[in-house]
BALO-25370 format. One record per residue: residue number from 1; residue in three letters; chain; x, y, z of N, C-alpha, C, O in turn. Coordinates in nm, 2 decimals, always signed. Atoms other than C-alpha are relative to their C-alpha. Example, Ala and Ser with C-alpha at 12.3 -4.5 7.8 and 13.67 -1.06 7.14 Angstrom:
> 1|ALA|A|+0.09|-0.12|+0.00|+1.23|-0.45|+0.78|+0.09|+0.12|+0.00|+0.19|+0.12|+0.07
> 2|SER|A|-0.09|-0.11|+0.00|+1.37|-0.11|+0.71|-0.08|+0.11|+0.08|-0.03|+0.22|+0.09
END
This chain:
> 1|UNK|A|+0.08|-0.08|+0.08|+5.86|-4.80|+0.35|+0.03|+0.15|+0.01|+0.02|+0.19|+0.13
> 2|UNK|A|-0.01|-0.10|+0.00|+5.93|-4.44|+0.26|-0.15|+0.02|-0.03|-0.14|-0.03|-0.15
> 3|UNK|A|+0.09|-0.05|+0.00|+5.58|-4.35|+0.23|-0.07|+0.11|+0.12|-0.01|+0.11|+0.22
> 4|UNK|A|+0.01|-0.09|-0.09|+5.41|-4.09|+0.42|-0.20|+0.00|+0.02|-0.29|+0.02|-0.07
> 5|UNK|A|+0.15|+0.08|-0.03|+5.06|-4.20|+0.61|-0.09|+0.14|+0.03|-0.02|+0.23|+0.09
> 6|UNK|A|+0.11|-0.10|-0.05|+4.76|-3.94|+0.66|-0.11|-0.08|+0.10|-0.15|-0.03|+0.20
> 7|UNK|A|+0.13|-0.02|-0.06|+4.49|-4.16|+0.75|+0.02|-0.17|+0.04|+0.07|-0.26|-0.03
> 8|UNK|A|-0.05|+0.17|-0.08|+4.51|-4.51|+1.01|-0.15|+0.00|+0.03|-0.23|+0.10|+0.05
> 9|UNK|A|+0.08|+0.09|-0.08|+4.25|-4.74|+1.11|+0.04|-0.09|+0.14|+0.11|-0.19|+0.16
> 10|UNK|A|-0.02|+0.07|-0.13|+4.27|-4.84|+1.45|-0.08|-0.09|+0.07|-0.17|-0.03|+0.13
> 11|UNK|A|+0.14|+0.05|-0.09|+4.08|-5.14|+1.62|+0.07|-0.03|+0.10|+0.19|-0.03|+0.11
> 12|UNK|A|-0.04|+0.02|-0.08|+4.08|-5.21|+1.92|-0.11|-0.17|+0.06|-0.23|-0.19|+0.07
> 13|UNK|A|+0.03|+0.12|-0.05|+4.07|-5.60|+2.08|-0.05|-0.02|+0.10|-0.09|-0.13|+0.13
> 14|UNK|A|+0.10|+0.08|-0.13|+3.91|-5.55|+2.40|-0.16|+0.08|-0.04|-0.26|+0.00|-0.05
> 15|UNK|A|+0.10|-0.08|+0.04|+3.62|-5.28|+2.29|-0.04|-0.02|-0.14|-0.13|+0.06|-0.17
> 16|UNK|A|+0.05|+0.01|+0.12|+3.57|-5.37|+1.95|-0.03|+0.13|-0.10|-0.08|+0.12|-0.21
> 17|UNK|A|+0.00|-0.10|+0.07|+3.59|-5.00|+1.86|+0.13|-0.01|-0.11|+0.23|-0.08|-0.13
> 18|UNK|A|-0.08|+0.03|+0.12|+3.73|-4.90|+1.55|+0.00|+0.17|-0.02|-0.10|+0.24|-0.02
> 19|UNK|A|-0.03|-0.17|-0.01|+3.91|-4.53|+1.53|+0.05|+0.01|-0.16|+0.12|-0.07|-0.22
> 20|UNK|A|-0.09|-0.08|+0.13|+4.00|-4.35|+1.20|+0.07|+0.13|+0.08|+0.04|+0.22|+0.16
> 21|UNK|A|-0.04|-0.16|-0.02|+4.23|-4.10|+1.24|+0.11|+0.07|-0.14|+0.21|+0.02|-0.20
> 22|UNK|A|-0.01|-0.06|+0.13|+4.31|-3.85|+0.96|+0.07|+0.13|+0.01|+0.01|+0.23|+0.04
> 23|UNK|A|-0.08|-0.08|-0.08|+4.65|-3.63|+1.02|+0.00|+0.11|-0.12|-0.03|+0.10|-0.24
> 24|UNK|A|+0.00|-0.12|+0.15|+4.68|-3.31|+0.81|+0.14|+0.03|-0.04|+0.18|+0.09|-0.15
> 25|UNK|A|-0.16|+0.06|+0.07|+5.05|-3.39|+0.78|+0.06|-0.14|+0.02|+0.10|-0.19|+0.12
> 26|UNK|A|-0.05|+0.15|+0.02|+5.16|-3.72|+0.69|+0.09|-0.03|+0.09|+0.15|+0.07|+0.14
> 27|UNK|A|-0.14|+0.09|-0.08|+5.43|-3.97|+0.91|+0.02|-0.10|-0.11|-0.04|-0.15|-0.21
> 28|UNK|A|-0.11|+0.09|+0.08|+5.67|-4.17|+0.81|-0.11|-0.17|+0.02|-0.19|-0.17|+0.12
> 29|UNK|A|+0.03|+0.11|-0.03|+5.53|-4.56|+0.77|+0.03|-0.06|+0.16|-0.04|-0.11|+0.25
> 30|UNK|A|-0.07|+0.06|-0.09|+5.79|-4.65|+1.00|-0.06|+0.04|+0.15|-0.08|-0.05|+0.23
> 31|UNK|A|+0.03|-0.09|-0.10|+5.67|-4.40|+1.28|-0.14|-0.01|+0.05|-0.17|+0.04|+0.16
> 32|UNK|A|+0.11|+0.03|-0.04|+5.31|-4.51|+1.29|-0.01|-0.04|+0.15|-0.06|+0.03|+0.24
> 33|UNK|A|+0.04|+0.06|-0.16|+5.32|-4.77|+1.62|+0.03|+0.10|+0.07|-0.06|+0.15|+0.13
> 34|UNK|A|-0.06|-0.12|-0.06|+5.55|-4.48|+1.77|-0.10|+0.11|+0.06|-0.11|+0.14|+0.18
> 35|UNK|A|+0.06|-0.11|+0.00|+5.28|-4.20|+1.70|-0.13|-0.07|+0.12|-0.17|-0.04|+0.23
> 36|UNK|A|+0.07|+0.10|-0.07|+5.05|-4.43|+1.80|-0.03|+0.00|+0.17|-0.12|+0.03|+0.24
> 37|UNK|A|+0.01|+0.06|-0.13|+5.15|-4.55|+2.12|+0.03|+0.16|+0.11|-0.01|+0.18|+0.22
> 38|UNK|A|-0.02|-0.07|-0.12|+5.30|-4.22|+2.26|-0.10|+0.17|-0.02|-0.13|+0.23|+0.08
> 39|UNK|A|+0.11|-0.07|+0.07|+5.06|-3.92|+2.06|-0.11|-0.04|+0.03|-0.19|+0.05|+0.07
> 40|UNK|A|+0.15|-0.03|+0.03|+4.74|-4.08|+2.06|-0.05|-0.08|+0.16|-0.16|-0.08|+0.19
> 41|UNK|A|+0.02|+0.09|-0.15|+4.77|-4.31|+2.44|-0.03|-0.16|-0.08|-0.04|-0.23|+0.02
> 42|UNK|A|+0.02|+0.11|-0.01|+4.72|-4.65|+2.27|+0.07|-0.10|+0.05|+0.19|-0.07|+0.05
> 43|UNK|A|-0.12|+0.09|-0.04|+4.89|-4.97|+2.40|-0.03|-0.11|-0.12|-0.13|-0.15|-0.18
> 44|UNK|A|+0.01|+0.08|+0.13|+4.99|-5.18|+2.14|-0.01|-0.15|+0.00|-0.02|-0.21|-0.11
> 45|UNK|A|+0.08|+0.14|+0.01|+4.89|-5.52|+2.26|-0.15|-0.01|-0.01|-0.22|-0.12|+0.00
> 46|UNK|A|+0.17|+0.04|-0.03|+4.52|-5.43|+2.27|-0.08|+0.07|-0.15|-0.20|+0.09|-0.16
> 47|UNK|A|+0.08|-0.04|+0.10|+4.49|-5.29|+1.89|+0.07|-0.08|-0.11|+0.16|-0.16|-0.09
> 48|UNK|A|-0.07|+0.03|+0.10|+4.57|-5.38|+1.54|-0.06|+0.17|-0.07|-0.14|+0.25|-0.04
> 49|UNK|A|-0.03|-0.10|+0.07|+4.63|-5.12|+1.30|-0.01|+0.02|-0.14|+0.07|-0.06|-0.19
> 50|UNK|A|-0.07|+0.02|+0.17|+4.65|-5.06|+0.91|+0.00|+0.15|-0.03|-0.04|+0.24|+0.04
> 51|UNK|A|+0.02|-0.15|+0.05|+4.68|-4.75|+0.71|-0.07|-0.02|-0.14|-0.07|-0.12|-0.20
> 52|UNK|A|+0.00|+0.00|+0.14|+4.52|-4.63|+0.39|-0.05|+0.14|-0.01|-0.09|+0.24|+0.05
> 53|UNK|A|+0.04|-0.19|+0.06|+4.48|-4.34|+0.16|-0.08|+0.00|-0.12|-0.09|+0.09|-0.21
> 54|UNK|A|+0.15|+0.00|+0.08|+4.17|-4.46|-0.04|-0.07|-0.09|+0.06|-0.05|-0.18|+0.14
> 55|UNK|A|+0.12|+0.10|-0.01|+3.87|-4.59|-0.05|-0.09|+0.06|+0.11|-0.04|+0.16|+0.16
> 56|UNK|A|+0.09|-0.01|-0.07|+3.56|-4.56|+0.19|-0.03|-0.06|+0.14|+0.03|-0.17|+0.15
> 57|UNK|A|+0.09|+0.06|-0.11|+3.38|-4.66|+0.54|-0.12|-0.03|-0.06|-0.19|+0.05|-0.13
> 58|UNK|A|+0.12|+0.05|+0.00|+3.10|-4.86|+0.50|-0.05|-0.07|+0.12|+0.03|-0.14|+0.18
> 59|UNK|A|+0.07|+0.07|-0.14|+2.86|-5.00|+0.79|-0.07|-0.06|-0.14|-0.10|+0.01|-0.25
> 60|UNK|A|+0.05|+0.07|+0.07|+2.72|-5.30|+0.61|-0.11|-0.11|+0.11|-0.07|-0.14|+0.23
> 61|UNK|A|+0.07|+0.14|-0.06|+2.46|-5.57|+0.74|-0.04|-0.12|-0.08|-0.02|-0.14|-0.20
> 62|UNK|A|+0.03|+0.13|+0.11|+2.33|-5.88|+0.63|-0.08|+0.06|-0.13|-0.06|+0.01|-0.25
> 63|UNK|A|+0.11|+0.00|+0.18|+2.08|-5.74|+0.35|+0.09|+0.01|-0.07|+0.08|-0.07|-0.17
> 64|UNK|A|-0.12|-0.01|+0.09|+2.40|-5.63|+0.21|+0.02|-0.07|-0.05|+0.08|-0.03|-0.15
> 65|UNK|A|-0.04|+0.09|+0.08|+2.44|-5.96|+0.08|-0.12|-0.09|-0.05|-0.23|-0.09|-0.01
> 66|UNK|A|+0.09|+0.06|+0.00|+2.31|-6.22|-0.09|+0.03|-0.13|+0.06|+0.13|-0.18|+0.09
> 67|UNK|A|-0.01|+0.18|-0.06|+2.22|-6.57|+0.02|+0.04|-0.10|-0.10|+0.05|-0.22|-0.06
END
């Protein structure tokens, strides 16, 4: 992918936290786990990862839906 990422979702598998991080100059796709692992301290067996450049955060609970 030549695209160029601003903003990653990061979870993480032992803590169940969940990081945004929102760069003010884009990386290469390819360069994500890279920035990732040696930039931000993560180890890469204990997160998953995605990127996106829309859309929202929402905290949802059950009312949120219906039955």
């Amino acid at each position: 992918m030549n695209e160029y990422i601003k903003r990653i979702a990061v979870m993480s598998y032992n803590t169940g936290d969940i990081d945004i991080i929102t760069l003010d100059e884009g990386i290469k796709y390819d360069d994500v786990e890279e920035f990732l692992q040696n930039d931000c301290n993560y180890n890469q067996d204990e997160i998953y990862w995605m990127t996106f450049d829309k859309g929202s955060i929402n905290f949802l609970t059950n009312a949120d839906f219906e039955y």
